[in-house]
C-alpha positions as CSV (number, residue, x, y, z in Angstrom):
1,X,189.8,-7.1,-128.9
2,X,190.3,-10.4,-127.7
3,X,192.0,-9.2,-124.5
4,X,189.3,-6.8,-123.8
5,X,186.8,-9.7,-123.7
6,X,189.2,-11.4,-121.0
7,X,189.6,-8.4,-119.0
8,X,185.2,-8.0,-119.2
9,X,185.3,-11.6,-118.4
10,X,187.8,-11.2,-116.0
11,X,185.9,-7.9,-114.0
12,X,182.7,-10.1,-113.7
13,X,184.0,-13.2,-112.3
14,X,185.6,-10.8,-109.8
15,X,182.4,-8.8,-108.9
16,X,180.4,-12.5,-109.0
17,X,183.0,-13.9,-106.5
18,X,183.1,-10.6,-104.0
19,X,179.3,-10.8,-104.3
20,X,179.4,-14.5,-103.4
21,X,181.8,-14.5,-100.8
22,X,181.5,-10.9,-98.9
23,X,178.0,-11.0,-99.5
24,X,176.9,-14.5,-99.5
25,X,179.6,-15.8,-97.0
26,X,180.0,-18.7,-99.4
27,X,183.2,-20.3,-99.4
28,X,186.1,-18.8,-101.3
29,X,187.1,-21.8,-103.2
30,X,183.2,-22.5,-103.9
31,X,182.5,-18.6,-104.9
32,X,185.3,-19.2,-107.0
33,X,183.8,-22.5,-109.0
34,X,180.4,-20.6,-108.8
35,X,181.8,-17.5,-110.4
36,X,183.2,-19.1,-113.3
37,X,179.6,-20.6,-113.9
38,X,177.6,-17.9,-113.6
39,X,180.4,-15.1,-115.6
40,X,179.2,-16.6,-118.7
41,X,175.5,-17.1,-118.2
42,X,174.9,-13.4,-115.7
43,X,173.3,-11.0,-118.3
44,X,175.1,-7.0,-118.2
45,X,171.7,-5.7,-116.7
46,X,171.8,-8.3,-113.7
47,X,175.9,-7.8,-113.2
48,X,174.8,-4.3,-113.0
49,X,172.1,-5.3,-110.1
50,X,174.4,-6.8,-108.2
51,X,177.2,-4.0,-108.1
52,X,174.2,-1.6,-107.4
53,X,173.1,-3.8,-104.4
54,X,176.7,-4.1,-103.1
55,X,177.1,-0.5,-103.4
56,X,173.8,0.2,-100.9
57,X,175.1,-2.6,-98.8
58,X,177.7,-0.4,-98.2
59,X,176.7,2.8,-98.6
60,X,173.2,2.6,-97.1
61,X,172.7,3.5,-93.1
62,X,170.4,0.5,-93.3
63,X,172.8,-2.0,-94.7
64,X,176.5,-2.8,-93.8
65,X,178.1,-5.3,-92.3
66,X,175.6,-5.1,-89.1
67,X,172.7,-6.4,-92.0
68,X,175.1,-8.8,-93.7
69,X,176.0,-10.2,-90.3
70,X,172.3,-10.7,-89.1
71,X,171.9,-12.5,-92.6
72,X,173.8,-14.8,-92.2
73,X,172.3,-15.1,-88.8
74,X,169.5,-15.8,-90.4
75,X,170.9,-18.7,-92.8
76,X,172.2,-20.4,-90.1
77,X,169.6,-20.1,-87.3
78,X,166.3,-18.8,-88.9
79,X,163.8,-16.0,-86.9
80,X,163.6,-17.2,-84.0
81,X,160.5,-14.3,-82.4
82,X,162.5,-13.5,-79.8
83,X,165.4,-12.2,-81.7
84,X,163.7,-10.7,-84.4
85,X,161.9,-8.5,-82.0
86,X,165.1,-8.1,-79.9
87,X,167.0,-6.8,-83.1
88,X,164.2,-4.7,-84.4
89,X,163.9,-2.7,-81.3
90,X,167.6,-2.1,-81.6
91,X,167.2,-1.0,-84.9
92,X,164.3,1.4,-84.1
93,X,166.7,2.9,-81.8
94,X,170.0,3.6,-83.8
95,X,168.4,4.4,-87.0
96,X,166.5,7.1,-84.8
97,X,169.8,8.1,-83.9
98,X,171.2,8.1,-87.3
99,X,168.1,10.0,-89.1
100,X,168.8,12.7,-86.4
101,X,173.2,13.0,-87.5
102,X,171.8,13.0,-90.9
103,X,169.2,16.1,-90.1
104,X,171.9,17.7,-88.4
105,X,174.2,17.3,-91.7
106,X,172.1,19.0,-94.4
């Protein structure tokens, strides 16, 4: 029993520090310390959240690394107007592109 607690407790400071770091681009040895905190405090359901948002990040047309990469974009230089309509234009475009592969595929 015991060891099944530190391999629970284990899995979540795992999942907390991929979210952190691959998500968050927060520093590995800060995602670390920040894991640790939050292992003990995350409730199942929220854990649970955060696996379900990484797996739409991923698995999502609309997400990926192109969305991760514009957040942290975003984090570093705000919305400036220009880009946001620059980007959204772009996105109008390729998820046009990707709605018709995804007609095509049913």
């Amino acid at each position: 029993k015991g060891s099944d607690i530190g391999s629970e407790i284990d899995q979540r400071h795992q999942t907390l520090k991929t979210f952190l770091t691959d998500i968050l681009k927060i520093d590995h040895d800060q995602a670390d310390k920040d894991a640790c905190k939050m292992e003990h405090a995350v409730s199942p359901a929220t854990l649970e959240s955060i696996v379900e948002f990484m797996a739409f990040i991923e698995n999502c047309p609309r997400g990926g690394n192109d969305w991760l990469e514009l957040f942290n974009e975003y984090r570093k230089h705000g919305a400036p107007r220009d880009k946001c309509l620059e980007r959204m234009k772009r996105f109008a475009h390729e998820y046009d592109a990707k709605i018709k592969d995804m007609e095509r595929e049913r």
